[in-house]
PATOR-423812 format. One line per 4 residues: their letters; for each residue y, z, x of N, C-alpha, C. Coordinates in Angstrom, 3 decimals. Atoms other than C-alpha are relative to their C-alpha. Example, Ala and Ser with C-alpha at 12.3 -4.5 7.8 and 13.67 -1.06 7.14 Angstrom:
2
AS> -1.190,0.000,0.890,-4.500,7.800,12.300,1.200,0.000,0.900; -1.190,-0.060,-0.820,-1.060,7.140,13.670,1.090,0.730,-0.770
END
This chain:
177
XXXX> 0.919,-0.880,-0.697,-19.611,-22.404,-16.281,0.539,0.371,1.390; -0.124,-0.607,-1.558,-17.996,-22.836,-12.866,1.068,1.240,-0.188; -1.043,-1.074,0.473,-14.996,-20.691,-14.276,-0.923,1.625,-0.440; 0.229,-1.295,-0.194,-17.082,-17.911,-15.037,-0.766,0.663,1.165
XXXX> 0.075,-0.388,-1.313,-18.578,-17.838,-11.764,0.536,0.339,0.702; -0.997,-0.931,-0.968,-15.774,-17.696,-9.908,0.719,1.349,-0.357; -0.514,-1.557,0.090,-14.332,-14.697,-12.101,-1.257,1.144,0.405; 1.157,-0.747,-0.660,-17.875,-13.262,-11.598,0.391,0.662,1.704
XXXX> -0.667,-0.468,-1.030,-16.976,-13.563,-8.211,1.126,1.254,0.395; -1.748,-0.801,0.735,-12.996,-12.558,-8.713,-0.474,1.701,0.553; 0.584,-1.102,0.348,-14.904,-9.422,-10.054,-0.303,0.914,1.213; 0.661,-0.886,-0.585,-17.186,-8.617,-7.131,1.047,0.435,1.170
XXXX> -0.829,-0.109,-0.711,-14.532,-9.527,-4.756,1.213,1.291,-0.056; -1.039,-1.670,0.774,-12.391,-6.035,-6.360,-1.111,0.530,0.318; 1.221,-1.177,-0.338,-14.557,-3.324,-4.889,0.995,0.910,-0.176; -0.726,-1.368,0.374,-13.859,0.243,-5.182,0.766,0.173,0.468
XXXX> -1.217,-0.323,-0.619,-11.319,0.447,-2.594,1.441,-0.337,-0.951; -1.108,0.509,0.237,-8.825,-1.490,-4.376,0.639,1.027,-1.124; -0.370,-1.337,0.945,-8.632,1.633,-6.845,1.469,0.921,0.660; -0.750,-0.935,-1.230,-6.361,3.137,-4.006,1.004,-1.150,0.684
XXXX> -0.790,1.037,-0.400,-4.529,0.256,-2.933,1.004,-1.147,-0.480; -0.578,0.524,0.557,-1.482,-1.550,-4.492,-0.225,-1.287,0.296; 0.021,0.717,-0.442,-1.619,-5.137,-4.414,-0.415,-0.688,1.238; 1.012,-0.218,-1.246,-4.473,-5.312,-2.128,-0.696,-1.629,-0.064
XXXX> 0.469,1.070,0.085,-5.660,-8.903,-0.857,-1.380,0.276,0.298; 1.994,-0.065,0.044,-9.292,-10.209,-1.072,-0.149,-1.429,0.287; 1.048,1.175,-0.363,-11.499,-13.348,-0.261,-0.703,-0.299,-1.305; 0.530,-0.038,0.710,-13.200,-14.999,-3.240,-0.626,-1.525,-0.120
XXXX> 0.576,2.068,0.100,-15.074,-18.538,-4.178,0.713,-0.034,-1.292; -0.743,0.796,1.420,-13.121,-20.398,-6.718,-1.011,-0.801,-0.870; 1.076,0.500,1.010,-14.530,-22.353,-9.861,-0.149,-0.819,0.910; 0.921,1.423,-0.673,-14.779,-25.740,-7.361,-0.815,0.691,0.971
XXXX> 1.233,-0.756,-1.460,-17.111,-23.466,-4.887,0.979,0.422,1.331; -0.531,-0.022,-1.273,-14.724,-23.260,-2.436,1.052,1.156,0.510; -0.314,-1.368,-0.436,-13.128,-19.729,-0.406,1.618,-0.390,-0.930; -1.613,-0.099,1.201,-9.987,-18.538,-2.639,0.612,1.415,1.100
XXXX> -0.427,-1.052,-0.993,-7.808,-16.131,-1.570,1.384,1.129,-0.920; -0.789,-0.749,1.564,-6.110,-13.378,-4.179,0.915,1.241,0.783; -0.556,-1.444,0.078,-4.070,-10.346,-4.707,-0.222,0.920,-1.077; 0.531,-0.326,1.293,-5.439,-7.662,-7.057,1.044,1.723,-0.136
XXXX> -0.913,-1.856,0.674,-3.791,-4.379,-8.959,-0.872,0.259,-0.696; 0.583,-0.777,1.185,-5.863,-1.777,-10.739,1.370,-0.072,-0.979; -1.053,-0.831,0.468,-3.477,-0.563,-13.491,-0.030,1.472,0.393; -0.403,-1.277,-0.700,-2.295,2.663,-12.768,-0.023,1.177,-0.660
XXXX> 0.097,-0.865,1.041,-3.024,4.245,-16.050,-1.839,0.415,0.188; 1.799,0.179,-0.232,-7.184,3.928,-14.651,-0.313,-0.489,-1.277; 0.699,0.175,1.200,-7.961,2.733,-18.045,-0.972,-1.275,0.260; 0.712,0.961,-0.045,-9.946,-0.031,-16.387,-0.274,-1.515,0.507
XXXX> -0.244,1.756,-0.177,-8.397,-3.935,-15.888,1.141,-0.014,1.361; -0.585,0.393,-1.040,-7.289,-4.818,-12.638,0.462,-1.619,-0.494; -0.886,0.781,0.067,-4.728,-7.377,-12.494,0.130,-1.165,1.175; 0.728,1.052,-1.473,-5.394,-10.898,-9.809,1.089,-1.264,0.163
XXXX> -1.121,1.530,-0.439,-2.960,-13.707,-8.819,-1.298,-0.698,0.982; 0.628,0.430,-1.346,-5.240,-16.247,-6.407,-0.261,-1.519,0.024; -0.265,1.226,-0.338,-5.573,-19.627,-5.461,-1.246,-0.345,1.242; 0.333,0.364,-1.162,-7.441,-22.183,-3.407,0.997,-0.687,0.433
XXXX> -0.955,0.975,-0.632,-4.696,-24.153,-1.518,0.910,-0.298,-1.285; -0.669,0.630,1.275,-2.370,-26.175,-4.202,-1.385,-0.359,-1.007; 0.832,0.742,0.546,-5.737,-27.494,-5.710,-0.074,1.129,-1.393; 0.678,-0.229,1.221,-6.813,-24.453,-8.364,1.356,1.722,0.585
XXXX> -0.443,-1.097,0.275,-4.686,-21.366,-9.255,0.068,0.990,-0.818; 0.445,-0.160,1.020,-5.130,-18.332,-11.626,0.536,1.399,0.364; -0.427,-1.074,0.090,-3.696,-15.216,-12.721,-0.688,1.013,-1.553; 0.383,-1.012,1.347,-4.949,-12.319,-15.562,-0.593,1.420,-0.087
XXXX> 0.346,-1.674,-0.144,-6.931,-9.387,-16.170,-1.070,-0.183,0.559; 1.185,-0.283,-0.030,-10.347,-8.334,-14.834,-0.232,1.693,-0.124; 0.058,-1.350,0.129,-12.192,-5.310,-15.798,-0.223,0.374,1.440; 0.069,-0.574,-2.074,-12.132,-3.052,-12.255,-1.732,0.785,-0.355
XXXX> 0.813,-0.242,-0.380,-15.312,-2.708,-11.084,-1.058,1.496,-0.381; 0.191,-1.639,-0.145,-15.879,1.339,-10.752,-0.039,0.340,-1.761; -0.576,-0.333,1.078,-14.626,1.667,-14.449,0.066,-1.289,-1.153; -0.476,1.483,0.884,-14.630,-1.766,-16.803,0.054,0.459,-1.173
XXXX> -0.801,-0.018,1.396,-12.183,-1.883,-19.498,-1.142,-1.071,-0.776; 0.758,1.182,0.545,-14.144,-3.925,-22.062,0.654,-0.370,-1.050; -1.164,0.596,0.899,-11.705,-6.365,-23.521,-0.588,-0.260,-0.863; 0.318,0.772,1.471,-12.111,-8.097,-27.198,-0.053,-1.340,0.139
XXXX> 0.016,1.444,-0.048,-13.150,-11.793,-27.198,1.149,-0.799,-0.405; -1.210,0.425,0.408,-9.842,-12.376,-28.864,0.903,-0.807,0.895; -1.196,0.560,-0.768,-7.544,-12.759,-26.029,1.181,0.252,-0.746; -1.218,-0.457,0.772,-4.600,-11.690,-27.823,0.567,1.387,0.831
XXXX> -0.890,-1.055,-0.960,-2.024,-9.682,-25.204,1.260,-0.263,-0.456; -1.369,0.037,-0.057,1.546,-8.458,-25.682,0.442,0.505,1.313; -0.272,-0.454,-1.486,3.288,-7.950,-22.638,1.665,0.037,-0.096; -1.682,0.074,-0.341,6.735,-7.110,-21.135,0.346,0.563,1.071
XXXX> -0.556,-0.363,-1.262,8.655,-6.205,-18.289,0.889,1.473,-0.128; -1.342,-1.108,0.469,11.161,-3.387,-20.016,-0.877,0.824,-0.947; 0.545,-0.843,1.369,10.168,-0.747,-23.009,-0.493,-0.906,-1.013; 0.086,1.044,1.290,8.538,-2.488,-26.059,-0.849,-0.912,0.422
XXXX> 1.232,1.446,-0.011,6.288,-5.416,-26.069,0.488,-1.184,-0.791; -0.448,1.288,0.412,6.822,-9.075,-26.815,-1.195,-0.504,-1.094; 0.244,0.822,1.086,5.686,-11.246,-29.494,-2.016,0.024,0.541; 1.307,0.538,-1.070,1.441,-11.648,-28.912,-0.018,-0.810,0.213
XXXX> 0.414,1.192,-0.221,0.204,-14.323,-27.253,-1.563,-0.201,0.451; 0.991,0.129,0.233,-3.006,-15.731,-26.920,-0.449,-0.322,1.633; 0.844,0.410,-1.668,-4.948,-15.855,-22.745,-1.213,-0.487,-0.246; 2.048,0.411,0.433,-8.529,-17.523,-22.298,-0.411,1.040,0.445
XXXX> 1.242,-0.333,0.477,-11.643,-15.754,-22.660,-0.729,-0.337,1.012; 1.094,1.002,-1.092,-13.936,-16.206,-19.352,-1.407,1.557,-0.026; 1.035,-1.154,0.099,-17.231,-13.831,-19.871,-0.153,0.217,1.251; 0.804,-0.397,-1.528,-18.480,-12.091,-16.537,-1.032,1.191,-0.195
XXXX> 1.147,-0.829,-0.258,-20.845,-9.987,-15.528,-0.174,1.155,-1.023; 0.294,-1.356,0.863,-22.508,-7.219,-17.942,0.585,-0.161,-1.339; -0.310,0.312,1.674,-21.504,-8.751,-21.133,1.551,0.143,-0.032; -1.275,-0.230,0.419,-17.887,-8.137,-20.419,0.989,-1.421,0.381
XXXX> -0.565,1.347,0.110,-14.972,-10.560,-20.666,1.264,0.454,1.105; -1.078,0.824,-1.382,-11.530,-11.842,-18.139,0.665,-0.205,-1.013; -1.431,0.979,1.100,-8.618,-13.010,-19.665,1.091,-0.504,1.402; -0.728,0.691,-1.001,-6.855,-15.471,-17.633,1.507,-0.878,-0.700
XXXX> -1.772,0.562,0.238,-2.757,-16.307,-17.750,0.005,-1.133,-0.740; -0.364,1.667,0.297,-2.147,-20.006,-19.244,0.365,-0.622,0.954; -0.739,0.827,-1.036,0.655,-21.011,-16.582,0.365,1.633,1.259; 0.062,-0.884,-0.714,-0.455,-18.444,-13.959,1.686,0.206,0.905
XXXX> -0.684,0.666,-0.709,2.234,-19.707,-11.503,1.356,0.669,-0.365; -0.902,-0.040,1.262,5.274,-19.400,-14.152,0.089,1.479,-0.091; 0.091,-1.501,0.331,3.716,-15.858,-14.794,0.765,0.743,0.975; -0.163,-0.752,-0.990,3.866,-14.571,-11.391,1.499,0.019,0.523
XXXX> -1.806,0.340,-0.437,7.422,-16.184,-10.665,0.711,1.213,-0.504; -0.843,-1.343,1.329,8.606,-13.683,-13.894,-0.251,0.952,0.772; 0.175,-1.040,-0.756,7.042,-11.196,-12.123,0.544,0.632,1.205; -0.006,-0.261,-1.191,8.471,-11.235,-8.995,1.421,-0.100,-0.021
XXXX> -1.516,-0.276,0.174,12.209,-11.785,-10.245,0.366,1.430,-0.762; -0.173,-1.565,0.150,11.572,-8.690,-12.278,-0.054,1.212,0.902; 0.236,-0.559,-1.235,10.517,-6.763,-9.335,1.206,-0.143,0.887; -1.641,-0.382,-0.890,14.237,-7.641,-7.444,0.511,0.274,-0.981
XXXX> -1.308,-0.513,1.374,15.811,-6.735,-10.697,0.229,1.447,0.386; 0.090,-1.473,0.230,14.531,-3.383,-10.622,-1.594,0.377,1.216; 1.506,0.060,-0.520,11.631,-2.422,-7.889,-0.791,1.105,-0.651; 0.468,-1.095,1.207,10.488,0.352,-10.404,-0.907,-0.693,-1.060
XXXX> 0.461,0.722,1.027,9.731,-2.315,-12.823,-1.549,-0.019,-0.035; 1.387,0.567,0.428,6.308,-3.009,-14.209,-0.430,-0.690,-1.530; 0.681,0.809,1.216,4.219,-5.034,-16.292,-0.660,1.002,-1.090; 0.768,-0.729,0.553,3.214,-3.691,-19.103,-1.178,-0.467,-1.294
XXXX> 1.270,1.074,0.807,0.153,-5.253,-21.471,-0.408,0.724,-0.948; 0.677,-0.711,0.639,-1.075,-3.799,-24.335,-1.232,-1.411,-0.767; 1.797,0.852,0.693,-4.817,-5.783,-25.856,-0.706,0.761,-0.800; 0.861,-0.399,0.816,-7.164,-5.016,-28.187,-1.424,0.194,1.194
XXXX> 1.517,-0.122,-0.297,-10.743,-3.409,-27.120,-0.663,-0.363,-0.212; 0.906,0.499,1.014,-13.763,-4.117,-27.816,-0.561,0.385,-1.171; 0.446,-1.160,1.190,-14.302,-1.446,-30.606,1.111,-0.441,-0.944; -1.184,0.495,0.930,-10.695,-2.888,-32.185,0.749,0.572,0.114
XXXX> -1.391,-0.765,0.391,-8.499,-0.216,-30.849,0.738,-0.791,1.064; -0.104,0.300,-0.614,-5.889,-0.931,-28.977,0.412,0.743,1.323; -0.184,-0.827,-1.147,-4.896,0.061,-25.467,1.095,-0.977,0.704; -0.807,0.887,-0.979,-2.225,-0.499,-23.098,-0.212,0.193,1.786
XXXX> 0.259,-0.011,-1.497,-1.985,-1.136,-19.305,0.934,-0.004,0.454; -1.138,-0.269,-0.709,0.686,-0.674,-16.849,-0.548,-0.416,1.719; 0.422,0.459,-1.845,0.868,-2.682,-13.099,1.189,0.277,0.588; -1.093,0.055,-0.725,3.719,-1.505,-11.277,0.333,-1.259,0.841
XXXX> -0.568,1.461,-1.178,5.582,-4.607,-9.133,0.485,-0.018,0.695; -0.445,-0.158,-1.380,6.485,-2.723,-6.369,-0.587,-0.882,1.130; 0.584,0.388,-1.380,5.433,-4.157,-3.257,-1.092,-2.067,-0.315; 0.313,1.072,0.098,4.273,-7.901,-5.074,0.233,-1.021,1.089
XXXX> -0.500,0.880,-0.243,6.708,-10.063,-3.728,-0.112,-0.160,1.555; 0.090,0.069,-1.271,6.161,-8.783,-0.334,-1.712,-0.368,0.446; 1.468,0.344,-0.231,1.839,-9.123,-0.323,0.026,-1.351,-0.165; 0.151,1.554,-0.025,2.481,-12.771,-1.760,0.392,-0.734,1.063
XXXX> -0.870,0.283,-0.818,4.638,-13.392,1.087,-1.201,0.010,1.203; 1.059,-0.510,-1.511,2.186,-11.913,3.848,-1.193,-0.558,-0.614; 1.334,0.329,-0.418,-1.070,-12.746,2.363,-0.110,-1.604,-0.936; 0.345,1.375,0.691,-0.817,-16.028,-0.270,0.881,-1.023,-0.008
XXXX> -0.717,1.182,0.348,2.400,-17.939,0.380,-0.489,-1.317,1.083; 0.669,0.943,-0.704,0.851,-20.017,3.303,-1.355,-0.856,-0.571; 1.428,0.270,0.872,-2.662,-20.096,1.416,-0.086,-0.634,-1.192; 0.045,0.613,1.142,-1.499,-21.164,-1.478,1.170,-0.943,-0.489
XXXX> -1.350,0.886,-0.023,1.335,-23.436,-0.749,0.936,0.623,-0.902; -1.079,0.362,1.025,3.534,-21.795,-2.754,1.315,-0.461,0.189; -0.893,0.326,-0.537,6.193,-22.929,-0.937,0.716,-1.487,-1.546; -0.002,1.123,1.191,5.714,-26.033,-3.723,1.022,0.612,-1.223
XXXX> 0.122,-0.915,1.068,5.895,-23.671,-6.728,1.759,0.709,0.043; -1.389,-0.529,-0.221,8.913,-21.276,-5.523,0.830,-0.064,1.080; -1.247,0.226,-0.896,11.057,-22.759,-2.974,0.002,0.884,1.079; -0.026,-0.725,-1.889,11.695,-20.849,0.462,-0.044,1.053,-0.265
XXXX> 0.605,-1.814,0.050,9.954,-17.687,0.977,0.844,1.245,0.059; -0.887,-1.376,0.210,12.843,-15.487,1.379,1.029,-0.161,-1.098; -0.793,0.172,1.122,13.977,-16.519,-1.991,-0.584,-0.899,-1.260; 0.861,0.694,0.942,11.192,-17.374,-4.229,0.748,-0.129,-1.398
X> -0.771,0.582,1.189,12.583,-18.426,-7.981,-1.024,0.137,-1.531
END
């Protein structure tokens, strides 16, 4: 229950601005009750699911989709995402399931942490690069999403590597891993 509170939260914490703003930080309460502190992406296709990295300190961390506010994608209880960094899509895999507000659902990373790392070495590969996700709806079709990963590595840097120790996680900030 506390997990869908805090995406509840998550949620409210994405207001309309962030529609307009790449990798835009926010303020949020985490599942233990306590102030969190994120980075969120609409996708860029508007189809709906903003995209969240956030953390309280080392204690709780969490990365996945939420529907955006203005517009909510309304995922499939499934959890079943393919994703990739290049053309094409990878093998599916299976994210949790956290319900929020208005009957709609969250899908949250496994090894958030892990995720974001990938993310952020793809992003010096190529700063063009993006994520790309395709999921099932809630009607059964499917749809894809697109987060560009321009400008990640530098918001984690400025607004969550102090906040969220990642110092732990990826080694010295001007050369995360």
């Amino acid at each position: 229950m506390r997990r869908v509170v805090a995406l509840v939260a998550i949620l409210i914490a994405a207001s309309p601005s962030l529609a307009r703003a790449a990798w835009e930080f926010r303020d949020y309460v985490t599942p233990l009750g306590d102030k969190g502190t994120g980075i969120f992406e609409p996708d860029s296709e508007g189809a709906g699911a903003t995209f969240f990295f956030g953390c309280d300190g080392d204690r709780w961390r969490a990365a996945g989709l939420l529907p955006t506010p203005e517009k909510p994608l309304r995922m499939a209880t499934g959890g079943k995402i393919r994703f990739s960094f290049q053309e094409g899509l990878g093998p599916a895999g299976v994210w949790k399931v956290n319900k929020v507000q208005g009957g709609l659902v969250a899908y949250e990373i496994p090894q958030p942490t892990t995720f974001v790392a990938k993310m952020v070495q793809e992003e010096r590969k190529n700063p063009e690069a993006r994520l790309r996700v395709e999921l099932l709806k809630h009607d059964g079709k499917r749809t894809k999403l697109y987060y560009p990963l321009k400008g990640l590595e530098q918001a984690i840097k400025k607004n969550l590597w102090s906040a969220c120790k990642l110092d732990i996680y990826f080694g010295d900030a001007d050369n995360p891993s």
